[in-house]
TORTORLO-860924 format. One record per residue (C-alpha): residue in three letters; residue number from 1; x, y, z. Coordinates in nm, 2 decimals. Layout:
BEGIN
{finu->ALA	marlum->NUM	X->X	Y->Y	Z->Z}
...
//
This chain:
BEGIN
{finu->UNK	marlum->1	X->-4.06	Y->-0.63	Z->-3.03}
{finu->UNK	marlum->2	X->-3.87	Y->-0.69	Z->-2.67}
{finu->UNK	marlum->3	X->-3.65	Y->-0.96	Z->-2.89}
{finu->UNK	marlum->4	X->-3.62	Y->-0.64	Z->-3.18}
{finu->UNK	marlum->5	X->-3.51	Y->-0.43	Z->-2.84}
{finu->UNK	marlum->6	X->-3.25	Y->-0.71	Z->-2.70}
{finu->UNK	marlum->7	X->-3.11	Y->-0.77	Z->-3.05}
{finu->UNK	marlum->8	X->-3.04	Y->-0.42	Z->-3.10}
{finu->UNK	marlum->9	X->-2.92	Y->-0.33	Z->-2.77}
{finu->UNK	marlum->10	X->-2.67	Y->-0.63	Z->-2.78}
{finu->UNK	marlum->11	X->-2.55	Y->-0.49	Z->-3.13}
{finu->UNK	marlum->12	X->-2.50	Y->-0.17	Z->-3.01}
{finu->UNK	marlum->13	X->-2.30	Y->-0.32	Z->-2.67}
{finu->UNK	marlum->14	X->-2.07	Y->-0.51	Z->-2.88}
{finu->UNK	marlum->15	X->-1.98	Y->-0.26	Z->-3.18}
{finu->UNK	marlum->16	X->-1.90	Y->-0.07	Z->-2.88}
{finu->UNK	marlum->17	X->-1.66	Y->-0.34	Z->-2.74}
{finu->UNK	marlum->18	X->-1.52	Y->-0.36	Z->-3.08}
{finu->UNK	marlum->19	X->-1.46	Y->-0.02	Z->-3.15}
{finu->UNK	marlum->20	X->-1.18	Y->0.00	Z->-3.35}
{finu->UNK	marlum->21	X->-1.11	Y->0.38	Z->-3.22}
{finu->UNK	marlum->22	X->-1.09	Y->0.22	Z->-2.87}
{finu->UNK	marlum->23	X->-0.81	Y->-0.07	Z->-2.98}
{finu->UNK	marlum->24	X->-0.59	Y->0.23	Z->-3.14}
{finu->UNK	marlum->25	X->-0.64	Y->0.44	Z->-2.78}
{finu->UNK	marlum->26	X->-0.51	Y->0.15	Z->-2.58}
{finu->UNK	marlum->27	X->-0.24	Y->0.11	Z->-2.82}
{finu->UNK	marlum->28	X->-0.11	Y->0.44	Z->-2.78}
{finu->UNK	marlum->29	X->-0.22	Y->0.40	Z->-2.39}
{finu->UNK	marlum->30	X->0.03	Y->0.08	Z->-2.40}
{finu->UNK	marlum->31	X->0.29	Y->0.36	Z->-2.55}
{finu->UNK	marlum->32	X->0.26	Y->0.62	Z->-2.32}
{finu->UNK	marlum->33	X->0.29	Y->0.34	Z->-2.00}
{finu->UNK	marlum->34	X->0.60	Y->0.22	Z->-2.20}
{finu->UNK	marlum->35	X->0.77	Y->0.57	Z->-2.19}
{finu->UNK	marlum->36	X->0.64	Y->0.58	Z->-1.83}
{finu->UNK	marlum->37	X->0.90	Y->0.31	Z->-1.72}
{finu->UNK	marlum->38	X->0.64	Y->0.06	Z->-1.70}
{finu->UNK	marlum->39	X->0.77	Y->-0.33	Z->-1.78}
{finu->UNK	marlum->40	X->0.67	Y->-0.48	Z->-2.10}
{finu->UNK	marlum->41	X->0.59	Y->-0.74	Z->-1.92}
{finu->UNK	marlum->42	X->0.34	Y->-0.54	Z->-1.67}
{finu->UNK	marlum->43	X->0.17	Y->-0.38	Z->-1.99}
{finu->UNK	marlum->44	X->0.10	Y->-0.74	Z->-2.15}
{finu->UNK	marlum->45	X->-0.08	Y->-0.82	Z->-1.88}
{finu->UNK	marlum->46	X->-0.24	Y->-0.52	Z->-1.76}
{finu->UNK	marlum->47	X->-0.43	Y->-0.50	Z->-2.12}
{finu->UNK	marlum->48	X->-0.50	Y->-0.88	Z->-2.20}
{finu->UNK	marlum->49	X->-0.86	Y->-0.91	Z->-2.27}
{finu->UNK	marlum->50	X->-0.88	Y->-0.54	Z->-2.18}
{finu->UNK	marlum->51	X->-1.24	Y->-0.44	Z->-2.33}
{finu->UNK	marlum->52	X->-1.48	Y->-0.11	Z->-2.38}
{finu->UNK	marlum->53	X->-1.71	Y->-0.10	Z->-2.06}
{finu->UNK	marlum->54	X->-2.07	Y->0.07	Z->-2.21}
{finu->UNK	marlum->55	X->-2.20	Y->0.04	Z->-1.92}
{finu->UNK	marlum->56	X->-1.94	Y->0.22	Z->-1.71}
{finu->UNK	marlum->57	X->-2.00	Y->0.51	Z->-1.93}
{finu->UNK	marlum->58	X->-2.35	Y->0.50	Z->-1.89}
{finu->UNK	marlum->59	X->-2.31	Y->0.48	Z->-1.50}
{finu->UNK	marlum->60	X->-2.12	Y->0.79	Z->-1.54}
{finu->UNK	marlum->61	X->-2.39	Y->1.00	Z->-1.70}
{finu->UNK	marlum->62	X->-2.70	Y->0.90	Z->-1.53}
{finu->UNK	marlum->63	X->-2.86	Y->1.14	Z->-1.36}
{finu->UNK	marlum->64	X->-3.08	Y->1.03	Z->-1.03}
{finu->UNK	marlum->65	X->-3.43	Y->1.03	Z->-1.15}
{finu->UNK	marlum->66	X->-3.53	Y->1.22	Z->-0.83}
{finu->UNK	marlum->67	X->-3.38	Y->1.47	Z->-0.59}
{finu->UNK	marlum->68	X->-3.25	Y->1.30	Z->-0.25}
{finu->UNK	marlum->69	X->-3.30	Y->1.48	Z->0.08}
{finu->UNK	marlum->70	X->-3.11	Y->1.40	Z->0.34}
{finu->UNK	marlum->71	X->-3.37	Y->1.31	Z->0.56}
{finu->UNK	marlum->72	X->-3.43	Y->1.05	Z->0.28}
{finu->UNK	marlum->73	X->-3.07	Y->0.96	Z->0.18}
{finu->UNK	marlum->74	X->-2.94	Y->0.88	Z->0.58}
{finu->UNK	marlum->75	X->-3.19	Y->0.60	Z->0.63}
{finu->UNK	marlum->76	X->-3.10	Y->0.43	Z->0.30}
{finu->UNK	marlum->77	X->-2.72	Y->0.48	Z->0.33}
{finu->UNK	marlum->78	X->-2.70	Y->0.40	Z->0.73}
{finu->UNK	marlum->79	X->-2.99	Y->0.15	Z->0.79}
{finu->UNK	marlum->80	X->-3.05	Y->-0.02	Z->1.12}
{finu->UNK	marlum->81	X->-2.83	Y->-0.34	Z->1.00}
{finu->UNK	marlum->82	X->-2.57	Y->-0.22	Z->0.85}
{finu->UNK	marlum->83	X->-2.56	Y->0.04	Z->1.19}
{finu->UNK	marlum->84	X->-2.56	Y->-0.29	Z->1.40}
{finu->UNK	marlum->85	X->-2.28	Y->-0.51	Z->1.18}
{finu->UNK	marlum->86	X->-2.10	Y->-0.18	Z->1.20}
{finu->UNK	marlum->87	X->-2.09	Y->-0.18	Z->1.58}
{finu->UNK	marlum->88	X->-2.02	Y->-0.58	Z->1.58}
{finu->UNK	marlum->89	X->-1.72	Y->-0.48	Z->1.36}
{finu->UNK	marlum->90	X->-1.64	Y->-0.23	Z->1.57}
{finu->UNK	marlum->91	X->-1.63	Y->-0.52	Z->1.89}
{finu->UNK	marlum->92	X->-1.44	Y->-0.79	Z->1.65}
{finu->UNK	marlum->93	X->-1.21	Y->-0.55	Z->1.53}
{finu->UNK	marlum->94	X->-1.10	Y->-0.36	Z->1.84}
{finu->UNK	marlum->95	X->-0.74	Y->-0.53	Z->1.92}
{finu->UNK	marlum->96	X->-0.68	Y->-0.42	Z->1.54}
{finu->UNK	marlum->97	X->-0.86	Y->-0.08	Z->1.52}
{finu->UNK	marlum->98	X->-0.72	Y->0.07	Z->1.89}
{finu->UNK	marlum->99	X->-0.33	Y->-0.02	Z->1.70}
{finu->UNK	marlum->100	X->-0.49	Y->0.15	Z->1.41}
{finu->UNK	marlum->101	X->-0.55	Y->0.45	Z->1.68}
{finu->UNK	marlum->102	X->-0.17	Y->0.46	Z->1.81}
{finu->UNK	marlum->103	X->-0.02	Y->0.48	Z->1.50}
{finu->UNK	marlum->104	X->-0.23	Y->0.71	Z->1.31}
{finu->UNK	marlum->105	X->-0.41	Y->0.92	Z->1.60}
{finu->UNK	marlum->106	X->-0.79	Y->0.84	Z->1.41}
{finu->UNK	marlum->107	X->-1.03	Y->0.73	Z->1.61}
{finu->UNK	marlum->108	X->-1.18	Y->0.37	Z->1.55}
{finu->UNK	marlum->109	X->-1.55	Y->0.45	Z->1.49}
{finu->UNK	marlum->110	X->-1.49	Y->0.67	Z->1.20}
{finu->UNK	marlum->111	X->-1.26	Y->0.38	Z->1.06}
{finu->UNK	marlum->112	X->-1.54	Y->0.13	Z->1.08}
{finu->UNK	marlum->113	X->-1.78	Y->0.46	Z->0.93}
{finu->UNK	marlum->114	X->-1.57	Y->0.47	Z->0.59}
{finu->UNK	marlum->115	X->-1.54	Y->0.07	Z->0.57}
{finu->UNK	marlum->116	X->-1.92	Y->0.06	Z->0.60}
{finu->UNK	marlum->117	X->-2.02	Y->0.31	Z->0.36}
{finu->UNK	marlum->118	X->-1.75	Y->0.26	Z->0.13}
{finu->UNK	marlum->119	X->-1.79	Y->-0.12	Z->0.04}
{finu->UNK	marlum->120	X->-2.02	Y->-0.25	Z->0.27}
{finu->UNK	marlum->121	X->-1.77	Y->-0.38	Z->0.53}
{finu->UNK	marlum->122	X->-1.56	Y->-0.50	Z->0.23}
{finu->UNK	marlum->123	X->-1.90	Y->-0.73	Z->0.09}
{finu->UNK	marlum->124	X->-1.97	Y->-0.50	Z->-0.22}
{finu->UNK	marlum->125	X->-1.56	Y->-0.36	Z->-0.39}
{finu->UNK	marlum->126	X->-1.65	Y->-0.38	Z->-0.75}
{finu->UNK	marlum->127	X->-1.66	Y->-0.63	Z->-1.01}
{finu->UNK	marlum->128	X->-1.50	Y->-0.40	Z->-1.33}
{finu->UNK	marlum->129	X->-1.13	Y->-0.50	Z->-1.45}
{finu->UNK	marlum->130	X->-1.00	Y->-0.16	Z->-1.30}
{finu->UNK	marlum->131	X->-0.76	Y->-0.11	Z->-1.62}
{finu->UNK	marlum->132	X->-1.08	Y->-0.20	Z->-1.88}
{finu->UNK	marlum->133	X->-1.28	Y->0.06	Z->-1.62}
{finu->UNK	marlum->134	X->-0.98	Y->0.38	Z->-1.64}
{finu->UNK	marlum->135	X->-0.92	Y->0.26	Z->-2.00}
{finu->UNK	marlum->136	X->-1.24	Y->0.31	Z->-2.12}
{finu->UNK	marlum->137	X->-1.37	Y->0.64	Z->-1.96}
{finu->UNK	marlum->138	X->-1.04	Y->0.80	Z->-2.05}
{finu->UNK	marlum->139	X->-1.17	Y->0.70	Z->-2.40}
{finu->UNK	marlum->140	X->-1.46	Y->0.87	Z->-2.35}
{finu->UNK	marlum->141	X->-1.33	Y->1.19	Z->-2.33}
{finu->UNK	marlum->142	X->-1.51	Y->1.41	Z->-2.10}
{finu->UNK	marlum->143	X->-1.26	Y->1.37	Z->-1.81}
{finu->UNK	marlum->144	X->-0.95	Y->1.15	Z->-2.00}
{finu->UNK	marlum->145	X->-0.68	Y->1.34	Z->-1.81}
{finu->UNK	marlum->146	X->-0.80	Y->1.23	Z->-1.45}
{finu->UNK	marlum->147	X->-0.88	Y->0.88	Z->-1.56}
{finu->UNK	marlum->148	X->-0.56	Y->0.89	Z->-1.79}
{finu->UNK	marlum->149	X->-0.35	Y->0.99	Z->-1.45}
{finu->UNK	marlum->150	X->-0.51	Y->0.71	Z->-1.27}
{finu->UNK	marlum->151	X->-0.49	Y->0.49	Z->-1.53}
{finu->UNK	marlum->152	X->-0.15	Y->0.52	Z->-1.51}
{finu->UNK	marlum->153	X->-0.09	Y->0.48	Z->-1.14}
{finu->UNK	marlum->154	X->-0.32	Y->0.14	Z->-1.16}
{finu->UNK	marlum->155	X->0.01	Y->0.01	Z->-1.36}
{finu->UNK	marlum->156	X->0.27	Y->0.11	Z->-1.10}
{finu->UNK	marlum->157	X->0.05	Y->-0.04	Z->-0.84}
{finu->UNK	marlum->158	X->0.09	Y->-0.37	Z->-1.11}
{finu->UNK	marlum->159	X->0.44	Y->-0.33	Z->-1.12}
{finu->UNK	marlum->160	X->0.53	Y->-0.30	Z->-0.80}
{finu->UNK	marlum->161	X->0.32	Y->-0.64	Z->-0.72}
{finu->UNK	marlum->162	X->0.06	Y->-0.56	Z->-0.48}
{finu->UNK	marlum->163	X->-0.17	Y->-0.75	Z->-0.70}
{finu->UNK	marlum->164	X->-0.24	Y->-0.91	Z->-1.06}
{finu->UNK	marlum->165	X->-0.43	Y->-0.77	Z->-1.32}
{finu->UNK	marlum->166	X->-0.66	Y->-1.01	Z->-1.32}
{finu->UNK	marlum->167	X->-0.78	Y->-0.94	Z->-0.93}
{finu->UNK	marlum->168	X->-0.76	Y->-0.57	Z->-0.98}
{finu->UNK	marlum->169	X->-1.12	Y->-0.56	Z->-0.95}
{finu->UNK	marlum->170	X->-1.29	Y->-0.19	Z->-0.87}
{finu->UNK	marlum->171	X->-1.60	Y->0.03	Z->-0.98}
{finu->UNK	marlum->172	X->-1.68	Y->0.12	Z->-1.32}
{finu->UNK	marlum->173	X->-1.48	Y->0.45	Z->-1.25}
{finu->UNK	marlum->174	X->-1.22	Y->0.25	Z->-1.11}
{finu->UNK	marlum->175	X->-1.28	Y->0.28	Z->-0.68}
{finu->UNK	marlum->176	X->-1.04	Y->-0.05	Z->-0.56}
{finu->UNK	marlum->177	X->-1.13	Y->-0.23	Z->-0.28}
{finu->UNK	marlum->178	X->-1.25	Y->-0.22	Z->0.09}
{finu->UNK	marlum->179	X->-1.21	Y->0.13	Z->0.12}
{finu->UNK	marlum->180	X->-1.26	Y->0.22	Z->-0.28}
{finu->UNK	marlum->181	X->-0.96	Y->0.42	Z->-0.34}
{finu->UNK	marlum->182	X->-0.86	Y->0.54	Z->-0.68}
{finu->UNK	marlum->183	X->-0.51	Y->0.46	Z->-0.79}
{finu->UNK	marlum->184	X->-0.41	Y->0.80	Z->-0.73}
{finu->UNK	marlum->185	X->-0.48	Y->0.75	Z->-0.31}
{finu->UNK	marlum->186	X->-0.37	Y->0.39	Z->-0.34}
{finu->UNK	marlum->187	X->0.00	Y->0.56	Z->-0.46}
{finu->UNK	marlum->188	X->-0.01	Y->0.82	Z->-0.21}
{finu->UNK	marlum->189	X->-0.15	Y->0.64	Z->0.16}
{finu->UNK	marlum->190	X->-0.22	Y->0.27	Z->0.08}
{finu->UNK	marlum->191	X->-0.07	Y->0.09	Z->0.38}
{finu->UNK	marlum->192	X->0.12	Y->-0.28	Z->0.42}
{finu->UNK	marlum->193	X->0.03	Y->-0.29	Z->0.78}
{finu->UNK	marlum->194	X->0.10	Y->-0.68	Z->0.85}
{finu->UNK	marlum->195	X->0.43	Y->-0.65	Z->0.70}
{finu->UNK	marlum->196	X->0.41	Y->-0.91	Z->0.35}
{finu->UNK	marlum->197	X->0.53	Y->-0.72	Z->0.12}
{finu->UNK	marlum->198	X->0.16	Y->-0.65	Z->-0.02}
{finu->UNK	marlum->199	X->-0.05	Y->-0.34	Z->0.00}
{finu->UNK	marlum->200	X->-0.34	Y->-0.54	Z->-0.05}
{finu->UNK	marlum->201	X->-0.68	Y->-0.36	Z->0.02}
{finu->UNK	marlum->202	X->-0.87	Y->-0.57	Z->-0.14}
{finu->UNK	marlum->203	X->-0.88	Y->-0.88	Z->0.06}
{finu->UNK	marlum->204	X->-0.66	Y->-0.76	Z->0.35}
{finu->UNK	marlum->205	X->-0.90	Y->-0.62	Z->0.64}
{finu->UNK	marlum->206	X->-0.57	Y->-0.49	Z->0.84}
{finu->UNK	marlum->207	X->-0.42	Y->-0.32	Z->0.56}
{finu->UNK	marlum->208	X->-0.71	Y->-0.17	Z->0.39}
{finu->UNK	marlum->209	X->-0.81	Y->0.02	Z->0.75}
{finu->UNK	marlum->210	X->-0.49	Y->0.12	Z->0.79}
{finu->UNK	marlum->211	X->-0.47	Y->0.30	Z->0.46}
{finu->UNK	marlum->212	X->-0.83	Y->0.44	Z->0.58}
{finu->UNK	marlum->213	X->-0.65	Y->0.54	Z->0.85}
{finu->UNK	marlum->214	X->-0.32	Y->0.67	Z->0.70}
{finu->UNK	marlum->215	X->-0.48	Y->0.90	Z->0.45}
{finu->UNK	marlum->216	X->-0.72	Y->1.09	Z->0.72}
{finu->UNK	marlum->217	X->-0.41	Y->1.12	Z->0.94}
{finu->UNK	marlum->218	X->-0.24	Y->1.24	Z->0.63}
{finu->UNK	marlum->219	X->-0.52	Y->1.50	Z->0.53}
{finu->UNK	marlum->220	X->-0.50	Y->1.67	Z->0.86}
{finu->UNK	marlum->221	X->-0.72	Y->1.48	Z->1.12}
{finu->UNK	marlum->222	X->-0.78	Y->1.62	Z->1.44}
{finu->UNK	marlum->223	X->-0.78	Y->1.27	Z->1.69}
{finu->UNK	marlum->224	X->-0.90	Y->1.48	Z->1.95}
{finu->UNK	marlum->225	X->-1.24	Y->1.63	Z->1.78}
{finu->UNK	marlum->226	X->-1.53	Y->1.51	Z->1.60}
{finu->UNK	marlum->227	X->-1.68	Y->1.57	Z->1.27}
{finu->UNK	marlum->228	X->-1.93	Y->1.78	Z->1.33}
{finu->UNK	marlum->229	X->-2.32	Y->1.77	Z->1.46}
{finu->UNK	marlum->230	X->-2.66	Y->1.85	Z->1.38}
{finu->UNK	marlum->231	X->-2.78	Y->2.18	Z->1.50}
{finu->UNK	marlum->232	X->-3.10	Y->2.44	Z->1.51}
{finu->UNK	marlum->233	X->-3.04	Y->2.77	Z->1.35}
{finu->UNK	marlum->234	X->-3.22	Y->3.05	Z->1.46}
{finu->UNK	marlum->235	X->-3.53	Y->3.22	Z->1.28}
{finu->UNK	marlum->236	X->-3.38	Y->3.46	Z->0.98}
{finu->UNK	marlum->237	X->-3.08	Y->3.27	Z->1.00}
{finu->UNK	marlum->238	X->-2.81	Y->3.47	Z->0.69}
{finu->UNK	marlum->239	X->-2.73	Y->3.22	Z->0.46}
{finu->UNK	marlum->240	X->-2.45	Y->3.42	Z->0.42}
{finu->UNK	marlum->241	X->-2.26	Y->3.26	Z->0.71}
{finu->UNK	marlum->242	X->-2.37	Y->2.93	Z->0.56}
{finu->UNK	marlum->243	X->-2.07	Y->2.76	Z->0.36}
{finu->UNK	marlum->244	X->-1.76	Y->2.58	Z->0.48}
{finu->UNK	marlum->245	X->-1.59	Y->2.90	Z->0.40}
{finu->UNK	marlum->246	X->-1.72	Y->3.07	Z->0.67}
{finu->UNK	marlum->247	X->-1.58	Y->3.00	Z->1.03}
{finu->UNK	marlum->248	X->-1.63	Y->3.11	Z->1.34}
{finu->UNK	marlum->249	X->-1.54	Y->2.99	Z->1.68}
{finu->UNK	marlum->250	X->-1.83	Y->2.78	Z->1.86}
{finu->UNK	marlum->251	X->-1.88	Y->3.09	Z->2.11}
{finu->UNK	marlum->252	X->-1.95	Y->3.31	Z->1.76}
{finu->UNK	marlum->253	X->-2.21	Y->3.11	Z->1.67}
{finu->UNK	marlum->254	X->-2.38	Y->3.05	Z->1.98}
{finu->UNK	marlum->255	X->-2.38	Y->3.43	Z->2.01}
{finu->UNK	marlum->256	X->-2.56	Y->3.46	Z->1.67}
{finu->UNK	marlum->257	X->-2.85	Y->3.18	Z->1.82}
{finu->UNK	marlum->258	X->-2.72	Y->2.89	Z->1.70}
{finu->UNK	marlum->259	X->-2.81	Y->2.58	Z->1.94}
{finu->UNK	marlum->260	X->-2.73	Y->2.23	Z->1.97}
{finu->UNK	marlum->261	X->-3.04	Y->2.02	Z->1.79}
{finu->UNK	marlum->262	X->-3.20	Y->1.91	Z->2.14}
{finu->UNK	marlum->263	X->-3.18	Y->2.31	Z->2.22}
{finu->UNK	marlum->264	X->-2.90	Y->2.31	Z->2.43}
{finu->UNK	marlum->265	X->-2.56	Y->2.55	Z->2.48}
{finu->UNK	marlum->266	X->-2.31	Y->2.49	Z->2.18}
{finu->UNK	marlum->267	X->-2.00	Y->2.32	Z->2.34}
{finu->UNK	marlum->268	X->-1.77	Y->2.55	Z->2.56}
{finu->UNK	marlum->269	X->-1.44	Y->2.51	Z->2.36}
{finu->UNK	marlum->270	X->-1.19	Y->2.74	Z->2.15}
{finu->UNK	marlum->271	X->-1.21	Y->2.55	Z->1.85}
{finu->UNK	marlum->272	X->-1.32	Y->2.71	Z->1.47}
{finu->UNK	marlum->273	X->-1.65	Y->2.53	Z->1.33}
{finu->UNK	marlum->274	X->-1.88	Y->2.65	Z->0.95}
{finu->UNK	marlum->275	X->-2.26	Y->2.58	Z->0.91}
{finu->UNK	marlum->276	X->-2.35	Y->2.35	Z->0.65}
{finu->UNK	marlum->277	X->-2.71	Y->2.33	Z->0.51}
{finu->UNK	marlum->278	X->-2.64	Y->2.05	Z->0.26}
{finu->UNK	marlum->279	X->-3.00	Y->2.07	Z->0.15}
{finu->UNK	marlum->280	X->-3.17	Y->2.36	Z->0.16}
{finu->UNK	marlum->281	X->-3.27	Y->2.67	Z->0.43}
{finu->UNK	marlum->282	X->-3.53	Y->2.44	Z->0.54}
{finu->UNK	marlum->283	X->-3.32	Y->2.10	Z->0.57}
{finu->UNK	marlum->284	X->-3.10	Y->2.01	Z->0.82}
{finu->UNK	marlum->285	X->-2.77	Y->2.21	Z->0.91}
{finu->UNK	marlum->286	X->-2.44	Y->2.14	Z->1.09}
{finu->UNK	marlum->287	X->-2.22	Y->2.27	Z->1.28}
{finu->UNK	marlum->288	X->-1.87	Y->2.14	Z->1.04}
{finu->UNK	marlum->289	X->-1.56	Y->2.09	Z->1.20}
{finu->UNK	marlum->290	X->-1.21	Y->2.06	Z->1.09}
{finu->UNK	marlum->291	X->-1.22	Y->1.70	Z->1.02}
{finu->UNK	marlum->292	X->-1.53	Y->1.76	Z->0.83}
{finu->UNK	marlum->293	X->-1.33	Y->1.91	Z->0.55}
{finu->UNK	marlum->294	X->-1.07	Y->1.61	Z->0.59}
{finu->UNK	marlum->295	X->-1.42	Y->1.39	Z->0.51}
{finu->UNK	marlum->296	X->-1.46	Y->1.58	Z->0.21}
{finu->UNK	marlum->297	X->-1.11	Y->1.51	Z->0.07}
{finu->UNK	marlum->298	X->-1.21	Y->1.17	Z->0.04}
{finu->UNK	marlum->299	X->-1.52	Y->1.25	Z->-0.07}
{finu->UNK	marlum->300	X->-1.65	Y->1.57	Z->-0.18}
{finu->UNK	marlum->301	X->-2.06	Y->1.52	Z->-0.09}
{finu->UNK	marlum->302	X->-2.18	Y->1.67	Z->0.20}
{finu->UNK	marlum->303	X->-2.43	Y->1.34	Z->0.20}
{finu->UNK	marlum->304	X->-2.10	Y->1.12	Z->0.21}
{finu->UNK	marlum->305	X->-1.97	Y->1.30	Z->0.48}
{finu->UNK	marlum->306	X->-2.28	Y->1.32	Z->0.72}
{finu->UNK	marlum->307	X->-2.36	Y->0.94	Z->0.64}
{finu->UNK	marlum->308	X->-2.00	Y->0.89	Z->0.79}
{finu->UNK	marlum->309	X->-2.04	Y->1.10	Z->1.04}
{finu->UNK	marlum->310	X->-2.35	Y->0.96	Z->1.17}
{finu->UNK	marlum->311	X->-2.29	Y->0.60	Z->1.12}
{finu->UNK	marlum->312	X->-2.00	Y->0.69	Z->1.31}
{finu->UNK	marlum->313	X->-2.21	Y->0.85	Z->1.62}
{finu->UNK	marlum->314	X->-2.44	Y->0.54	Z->1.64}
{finu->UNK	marlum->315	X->-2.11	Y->0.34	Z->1.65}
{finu->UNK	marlum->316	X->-1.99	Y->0.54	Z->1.97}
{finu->UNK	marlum->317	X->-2.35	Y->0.58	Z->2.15}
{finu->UNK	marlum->318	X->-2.42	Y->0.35	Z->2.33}
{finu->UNK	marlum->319	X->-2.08	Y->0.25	Z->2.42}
{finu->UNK	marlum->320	X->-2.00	Y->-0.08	Z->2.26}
{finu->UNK	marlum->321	X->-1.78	Y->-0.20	Z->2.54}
//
């Protein structure tokens, strides 16, 4: 029977692979790239060997099998080690990550924060062809205008020679490199911060935190705030005022009994803040601050941003240096 199973699952893997809808889409995909200015030369090697990805399409519809809480996500995305090889980072990097802070007014920690839970410190990028990845879940339909659109910018990035086809490695939805960005961000903030000629955040530590860097700065980071922090509402608390549409300065909220999490004061300062209750009225809620919403630009998951935000805490406290 498990042999019946594997048989049929291969069969159904490669019919997929050689699904002869799929070869006439890339041919018209090689078309439309050709009337988008790219080389002849760029599209031969883009889509040699380019294949059907099942699996990516599966990755894309799974559901989890259970709810995650925060309480439950943080300790799986921000363990102990990876909170410690963050902060060794941190150390190693400094002379690199405090030019990083000149130029693009972003503070280090939350630099380190995004390399972390974005790749792993660059350890864990992807192992999908990025054009076999875009090609194949803009064949699939549900969402072929996005992944046709990036598809299409993962060919200028080809053309212009930042790297081969063959080492454009990604996710199955098509996430490049230490800091995962889609073609799309690659176009718009990827950085060559040592100067070669090569945006190359794939294996290039300086010039993948700089674009880090450079598309925060870009999406309106505040250098001199931080991204938010846990808090206690009071009893009764109106879920109306709960929602990153709602702000109110840090005095507003304090008058309406909202306190820091250890009980303390709110902060004394003039600056505009929302309360977030990513979970539910009875999980945790934050106070969200401007470069909270910058956080969700990159990301648009509450549990992405306070993973960042956190692992970006335990970097600062206590003081590496």
């Amino acid at each position: 029977m498990k042999k019946f199973l594997a048989s049929l699952l291969f069969s159904v893997a490669f019919s997929a692979q050689a699904d002869p809808g799929f070869d006439a889409y890339v041919e018209q995909l090689k078309i439309d790239a050709a009337e988008r200015g790219i080389s002849q030369a760029t599209i031969e090697a883009a889509f040699d060997g380019v294949k059907f990805y099942p699996r990516a399409v599966k990755a894309d519809k799974q559901q989890p099998e259970f709810k995650l809480t925060l309480d439950t996500y943080l300790p799986r995305a921000i363990p102990s080690w990876k909170v410690q090889q963050a902060r060794a980072l941190y150390k190693k990097h400094y002379p690199l990550l405090n030019q990083l802070e000149k130029k693009y007014a972003v503070q280090p920690r939350f630099i380190v924060a995004l390399w972390g839970v974005e790749s792993n410190f660059g350890k864990f990028t992807g192992n999908y062809n990025v054009v076999s990845a875009l090609a194949t879940m803009s064949y699939e339909g549900r969402r072929e205008a996005f992944f046709k659109k990036e598809l299409m910018h993962a060919l200028d990035i080809l053309q212009q020679g930042h790297i081969s086809a063959a080492k454009m490695k990604g996710s199955w939805a098509g996430a490049m490199g230490q800091v995962q960005f889609m073609p799309s961000s690659f176009v718009h903030y990827a950085q060559d911060f040592d100067g070669d000629g090569h945006k190359d955040i794939w294996n290039n530590t300086a010039d993948a935190l700089a674009s880090a860097a450079n598309y925060l700065a870009q999406s309106g980071w505040h250098h001199d705030l931080t991204w938010g922090r846990q808090v206690q509402l009071p009893k009764g608390f109106d879920s109306k005022y709960s929602g990153l549409a709602t702000k109110k300065s840090l005095s507003e909220w304090q008058a309406l009994g909202v306190r820091r999490y250890d009980g303390a004061d709110l902060p004394i300062r003039d600056i505009q803040a929302s309360i977030v209750q990513p979970d539910d009225a009875h999980g945790r809620a934050y106070l969200a601050y401007a470069n909270y919403e910058v956080l969700m630009k990159w990301n648009r998951s509450h549990y992405f941003v306070a993973a960042v935000g956190t692992l970006a805490d335990r970097i600062s406290y206590p003081p590496v240096f």
